[in-house]
C-alpha positions as CSV (number, residue, x, y, z in Angstrom):
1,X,135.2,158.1,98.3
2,X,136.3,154.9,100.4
3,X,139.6,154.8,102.3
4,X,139.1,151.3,101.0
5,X,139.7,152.3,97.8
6,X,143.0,154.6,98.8
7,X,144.0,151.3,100.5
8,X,143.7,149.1,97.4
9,X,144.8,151.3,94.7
10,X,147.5,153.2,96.2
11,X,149.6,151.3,99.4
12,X,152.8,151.7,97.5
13,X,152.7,155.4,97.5
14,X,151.4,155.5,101.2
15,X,154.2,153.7,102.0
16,X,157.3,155.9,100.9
17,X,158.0,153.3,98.0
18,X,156.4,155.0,94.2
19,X,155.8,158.3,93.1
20,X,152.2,157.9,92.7
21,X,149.2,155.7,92.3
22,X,145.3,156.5,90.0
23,X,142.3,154.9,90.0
24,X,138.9,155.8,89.7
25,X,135.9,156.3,91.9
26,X,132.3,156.6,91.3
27,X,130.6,159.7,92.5
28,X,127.3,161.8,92.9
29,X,128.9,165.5,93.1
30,X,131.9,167.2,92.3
31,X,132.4,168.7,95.3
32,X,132.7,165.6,97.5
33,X,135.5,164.0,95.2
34,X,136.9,167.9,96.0
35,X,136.5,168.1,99.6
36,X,137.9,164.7,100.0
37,X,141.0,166.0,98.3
38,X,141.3,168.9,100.3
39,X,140.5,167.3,103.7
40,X,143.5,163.9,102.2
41,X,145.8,167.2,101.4
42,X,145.4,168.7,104.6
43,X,146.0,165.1,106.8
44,X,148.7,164.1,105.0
45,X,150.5,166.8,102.9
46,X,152.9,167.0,105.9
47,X,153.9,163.1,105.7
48,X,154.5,164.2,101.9
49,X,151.5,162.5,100.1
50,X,148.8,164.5,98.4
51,X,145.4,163.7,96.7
52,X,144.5,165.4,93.2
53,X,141.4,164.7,90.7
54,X,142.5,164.7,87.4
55,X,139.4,164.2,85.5
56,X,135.4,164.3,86.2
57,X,133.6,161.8,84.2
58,X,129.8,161.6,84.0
59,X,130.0,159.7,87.3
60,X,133.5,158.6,87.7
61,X,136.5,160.5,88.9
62,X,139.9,159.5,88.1
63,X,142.5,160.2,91.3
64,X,145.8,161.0,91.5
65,X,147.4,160.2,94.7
66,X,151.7,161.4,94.6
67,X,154.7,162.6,96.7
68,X,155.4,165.6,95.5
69,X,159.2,165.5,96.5
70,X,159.3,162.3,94.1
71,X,157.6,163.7,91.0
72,X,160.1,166.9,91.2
73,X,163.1,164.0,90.8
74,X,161.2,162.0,88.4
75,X,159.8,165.0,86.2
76,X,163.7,166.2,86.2
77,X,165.4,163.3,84.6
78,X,166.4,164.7,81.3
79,X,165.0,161.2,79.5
80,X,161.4,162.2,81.2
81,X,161.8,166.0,80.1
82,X,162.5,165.0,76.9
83,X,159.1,163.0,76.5
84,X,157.5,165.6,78.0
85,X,158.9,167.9,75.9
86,X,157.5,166.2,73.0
87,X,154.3,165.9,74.0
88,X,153.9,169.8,74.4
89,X,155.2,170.5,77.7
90,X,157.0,173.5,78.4
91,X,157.5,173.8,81.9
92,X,158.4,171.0,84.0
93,X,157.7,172.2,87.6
94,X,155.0,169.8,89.4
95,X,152.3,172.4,89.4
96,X,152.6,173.3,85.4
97,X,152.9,169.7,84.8
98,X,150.0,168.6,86.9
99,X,148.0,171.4,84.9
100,X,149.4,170.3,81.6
101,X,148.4,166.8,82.9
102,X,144.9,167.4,83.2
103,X,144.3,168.9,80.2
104,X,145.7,166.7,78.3
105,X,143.9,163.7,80.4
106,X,140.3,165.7,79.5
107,X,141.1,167.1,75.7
108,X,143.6,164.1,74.3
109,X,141.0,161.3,72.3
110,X,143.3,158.8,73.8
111,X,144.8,158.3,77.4
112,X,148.2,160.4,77.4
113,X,150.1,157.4,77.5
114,X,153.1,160.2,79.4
115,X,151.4,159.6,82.2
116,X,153.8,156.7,83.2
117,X,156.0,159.6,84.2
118,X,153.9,161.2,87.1
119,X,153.3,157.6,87.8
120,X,157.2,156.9,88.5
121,X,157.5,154.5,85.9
122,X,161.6,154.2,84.3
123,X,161.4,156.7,81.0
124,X,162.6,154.1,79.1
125,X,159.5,152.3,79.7
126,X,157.2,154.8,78.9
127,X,158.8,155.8,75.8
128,X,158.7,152.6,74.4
129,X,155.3,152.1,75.3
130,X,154.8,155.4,73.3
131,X,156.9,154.1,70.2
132,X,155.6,150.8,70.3
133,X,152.4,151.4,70.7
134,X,152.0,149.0,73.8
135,X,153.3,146.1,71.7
136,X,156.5,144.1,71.9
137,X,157.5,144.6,75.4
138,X,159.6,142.6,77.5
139,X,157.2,141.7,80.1
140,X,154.3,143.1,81.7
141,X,153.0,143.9,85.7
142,X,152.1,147.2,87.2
143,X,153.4,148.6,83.5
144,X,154.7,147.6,80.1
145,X,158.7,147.1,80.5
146,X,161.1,147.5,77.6
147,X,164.2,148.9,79.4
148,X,165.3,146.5,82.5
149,X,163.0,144.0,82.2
150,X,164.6,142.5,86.2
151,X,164.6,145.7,87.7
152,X,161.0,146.0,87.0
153,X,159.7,142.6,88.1
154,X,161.6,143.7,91.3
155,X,159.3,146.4,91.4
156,X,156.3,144.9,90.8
157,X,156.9,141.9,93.8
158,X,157.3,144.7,96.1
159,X,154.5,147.0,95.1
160,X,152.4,143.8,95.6
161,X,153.7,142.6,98.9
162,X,153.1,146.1,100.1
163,X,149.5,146.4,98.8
164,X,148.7,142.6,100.5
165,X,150.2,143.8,104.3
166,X,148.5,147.2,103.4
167,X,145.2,146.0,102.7
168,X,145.8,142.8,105.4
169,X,146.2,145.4,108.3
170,X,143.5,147.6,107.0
171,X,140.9,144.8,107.2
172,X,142.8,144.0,110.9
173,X,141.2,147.8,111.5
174,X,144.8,149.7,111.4
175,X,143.5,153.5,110.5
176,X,145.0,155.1,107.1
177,X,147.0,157.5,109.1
178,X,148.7,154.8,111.3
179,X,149.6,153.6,107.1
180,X,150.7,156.6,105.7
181,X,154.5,157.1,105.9
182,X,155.9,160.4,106.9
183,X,158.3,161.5,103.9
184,X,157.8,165.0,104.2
185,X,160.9,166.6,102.6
């Protein structure tokens, strides 16, 4: 796996400013995808960002980059533990809900459309995403908004400025450590 790719897909969460990025990577063996994780975890679980693969396709993995210390707040908001809750959750600590996650990313026929939670997207959003079936929302950028349609553009015009100085002073040769900001709890 690429820093590159870390760089591209995830500059808001390396920068202290959302809960958590995914995207996907091609690989040739399990076991990279897993040492990378282990060797992300161990550089910058202090600075409060860790690394986990959800899912192992046939040659694609899907990673989960978070703050842990965010997901706790986000997965404790009783709108997101009621979603949750309907969806089969039981316990909402990060490591039963990252475990719940990732079954329900590998059995479910369709992408577990709760995943806007661990992502640190509002509840209302992701509910309504959920209710309307990804139609008839208010606008659409990093997500589909139906609750505060300004408060989300917001959002999305910073996560984008971020990921263009991120990516601009990656390219200038600024190492991902010198990027990743320390919000160790």
């Amino acid at each position: 796996m690429s820093e590159d790719l870390i760089i591209k897909h995830c500059s808001p969460t390396l920068a202290g400013l959302k809960t958590a990025n995914l995207f996907s990577c091609v690989y040739s063996q399990k076991q990279d995808i897993e040492r990378y994780a282990q060797d992300f975890n161990r550089r910058f679980g202090w600075k409060g960002v860790k690394m986990l693969p959800l899912e192992f396709g046939k040659s694609r993995a899907l990673i989960y980059v978070f703050r842990p210390t965010e997901l706790k707040k986000d997965l404790s908001d009783s709108q997101a533990k009621s979603i949750l809750t309907s969806m089969g959750y039981n316990r909402f600590d990060i490591v039963s809900s990252l475990k719940m996650l990732k079954s329900r990313v590998k059995k479910c026929p369709e992408f577990p459309h709760e995943i806007g939670l661990f992502l640190g997207y509002p509840p209302e959003d992701v509910r309504g995403f959920i209710l309307h079936k990804g139609n008839c929302c208010k606008c659409c950028g990093c997500w589909k908004v139906y609750g505060n349609e300004e408060k989300a553009l917001r959002a999305f015009a910073k996560y984008k400025k971020c990921s263009d100085i991120y990516y601009f002073k990656w390219l200038q040769g600024t190492p991902i450590n010198k990027l990743v900001v320390n919000k160790s709890a």
